[in-house]
C-alpha positions as CSV (number, residue, x, y, z in Angstrom):
1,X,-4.0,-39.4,2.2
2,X,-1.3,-39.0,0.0
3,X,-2.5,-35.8,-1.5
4,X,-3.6,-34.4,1.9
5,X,-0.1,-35.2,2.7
6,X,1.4,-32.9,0.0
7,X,-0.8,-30.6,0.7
8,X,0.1,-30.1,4.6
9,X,3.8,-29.9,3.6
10,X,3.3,-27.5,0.6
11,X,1.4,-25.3,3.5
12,X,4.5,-25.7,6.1
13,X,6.7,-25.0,3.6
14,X,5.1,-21.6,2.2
15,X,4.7,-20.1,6.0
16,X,8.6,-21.3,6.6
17,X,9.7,-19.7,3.3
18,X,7.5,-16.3,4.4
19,X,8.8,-16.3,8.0
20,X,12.6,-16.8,6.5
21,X,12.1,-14.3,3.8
22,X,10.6,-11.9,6.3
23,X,13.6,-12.2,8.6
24,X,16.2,-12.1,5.9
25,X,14.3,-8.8,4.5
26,X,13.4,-7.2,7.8
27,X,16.8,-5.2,8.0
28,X,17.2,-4.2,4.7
29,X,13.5,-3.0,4.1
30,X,11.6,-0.1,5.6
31,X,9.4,-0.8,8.5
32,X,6.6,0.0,6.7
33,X,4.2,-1.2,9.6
34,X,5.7,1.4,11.9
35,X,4.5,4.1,9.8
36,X,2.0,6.7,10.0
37,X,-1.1,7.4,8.1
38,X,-0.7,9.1,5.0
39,X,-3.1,11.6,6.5
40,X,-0.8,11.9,10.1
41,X,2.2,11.8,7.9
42,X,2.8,15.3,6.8
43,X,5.6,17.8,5.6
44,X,8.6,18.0,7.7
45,X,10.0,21.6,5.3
46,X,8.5,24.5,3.9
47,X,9.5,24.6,0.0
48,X,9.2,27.2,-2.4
49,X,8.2,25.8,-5.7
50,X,10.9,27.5,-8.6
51,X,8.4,29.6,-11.1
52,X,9.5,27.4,-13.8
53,X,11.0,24.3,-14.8
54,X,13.1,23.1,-17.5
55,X,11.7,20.4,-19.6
56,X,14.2,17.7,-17.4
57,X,13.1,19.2,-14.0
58,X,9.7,18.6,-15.4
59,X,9.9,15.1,-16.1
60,X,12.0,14.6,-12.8
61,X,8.7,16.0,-11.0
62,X,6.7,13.5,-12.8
63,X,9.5,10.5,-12.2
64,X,9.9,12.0,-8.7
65,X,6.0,11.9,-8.0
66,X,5.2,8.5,-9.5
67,X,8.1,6.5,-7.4
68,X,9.6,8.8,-4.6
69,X,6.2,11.1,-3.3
70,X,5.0,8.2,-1.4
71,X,7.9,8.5,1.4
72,X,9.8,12.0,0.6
73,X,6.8,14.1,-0.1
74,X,5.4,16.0,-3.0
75,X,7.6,18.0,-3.8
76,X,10.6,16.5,-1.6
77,X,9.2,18.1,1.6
78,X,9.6,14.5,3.6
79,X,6.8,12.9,5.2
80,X,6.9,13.1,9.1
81,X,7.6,9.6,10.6
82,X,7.7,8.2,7.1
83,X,10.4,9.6,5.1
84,X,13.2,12.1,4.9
85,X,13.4,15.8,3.0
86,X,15.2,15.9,0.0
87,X,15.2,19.8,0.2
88,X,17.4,20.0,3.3
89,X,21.0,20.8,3.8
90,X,21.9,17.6,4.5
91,X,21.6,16.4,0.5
92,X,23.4,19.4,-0.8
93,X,25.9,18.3,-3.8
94,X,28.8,18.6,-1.7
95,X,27.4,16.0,0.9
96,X,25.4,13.8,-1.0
97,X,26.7,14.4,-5.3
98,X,23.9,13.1,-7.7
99,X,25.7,9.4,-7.3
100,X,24.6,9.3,-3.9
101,X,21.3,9.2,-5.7
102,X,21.4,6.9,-8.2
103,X,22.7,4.3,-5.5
104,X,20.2,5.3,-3.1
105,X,17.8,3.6,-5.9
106,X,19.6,1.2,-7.7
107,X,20.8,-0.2,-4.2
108,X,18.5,0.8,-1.0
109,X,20.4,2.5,1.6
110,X,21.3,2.1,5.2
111,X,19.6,4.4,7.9
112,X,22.4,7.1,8.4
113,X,21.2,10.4,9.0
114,X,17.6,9.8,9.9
115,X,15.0,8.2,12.2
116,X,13.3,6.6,9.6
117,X,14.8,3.5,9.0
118,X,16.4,1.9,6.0
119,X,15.1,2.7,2.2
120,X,14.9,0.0,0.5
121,X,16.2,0.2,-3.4
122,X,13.6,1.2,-6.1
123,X,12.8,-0.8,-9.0
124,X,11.9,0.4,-12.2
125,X,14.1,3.4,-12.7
126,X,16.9,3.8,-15.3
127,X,19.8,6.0,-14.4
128,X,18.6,8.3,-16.8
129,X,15.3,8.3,-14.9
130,X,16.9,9.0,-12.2
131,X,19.5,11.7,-13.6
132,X,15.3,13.6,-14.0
133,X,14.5,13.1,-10.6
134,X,17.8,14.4,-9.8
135,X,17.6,17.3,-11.9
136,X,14.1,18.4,-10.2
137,X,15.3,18.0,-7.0
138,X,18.5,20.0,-7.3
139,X,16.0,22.6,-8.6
140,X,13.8,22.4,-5.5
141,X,17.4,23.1,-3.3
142,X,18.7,26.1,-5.5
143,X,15.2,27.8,-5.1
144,X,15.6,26.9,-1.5
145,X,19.1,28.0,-1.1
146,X,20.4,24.9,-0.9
147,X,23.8,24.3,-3.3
């Protein structure tokens, strides 16, 4: 009785933990539930690739493909209901400078500009990870006359 007991308050106590931590989380985190597909969820811009990369822009592509595709898009073309383009006006260096970047994923930030809800922060990355994602996606804007 006793262990049935512990058992039954173990169980209320991990679906009150989950509901709390679900509420607490629910406005800082994407709502990943209200998103497409990955096969509805396509490009929101045309890009044009740059012929070449330097060796940083390179390993920003890898960087950039491994931990941001998922929600902006291969090659930062933005994923239609899921995430925003990074190849857009709206993140030239005068509007958003490459620290607007490294908080973005070191801290999450607030829905501002976009339909898409809140991004949550991304763990992982070193600044000088992200200083390579930065790199390649500056590259992707100056091809795309954005700078």
């Amino acid at each position: 009785m006793l262990v049935l007991n512990r058992v039954a308050i173990g169980v209320f106590a991990a679906v009150v933990g989950a509901g709390v931590y679900l509420m607490m989380g629910a406005a800082d985190a994407p709502n990943v539930a209200d998103t497409k597909p990955a096969a509805e969820a396509g490009p929101l811009v045309d890009v044009i690739i740059p012929a070449r990369f330097t060796e940083q822009q390179a390993m920003g592509q890898i960087a950039f493909e491994a931990n941001c595709a998922v929600c902006h898009g291969v090659n930062a073309v933005g994923r239609d209901g899921v995430g925003p383009p990074l190849v857009h006006k709206i993140y030239e260096p005068s509007h958003h400078g490459d620290e607007a970047f490294q908080r973005a994923v070191a801290l999450g930030v607030r829905a501002h500009h976009w339909p898409f809800g809140n991004m949550a922060a991304v763990e992982g990355l070193t600044r000088a990870d992200v200083e390579m994602i930065i790199s390649y996606i500056r590259a992707l804007q100056v091809e795309n006359g954005i700078d």
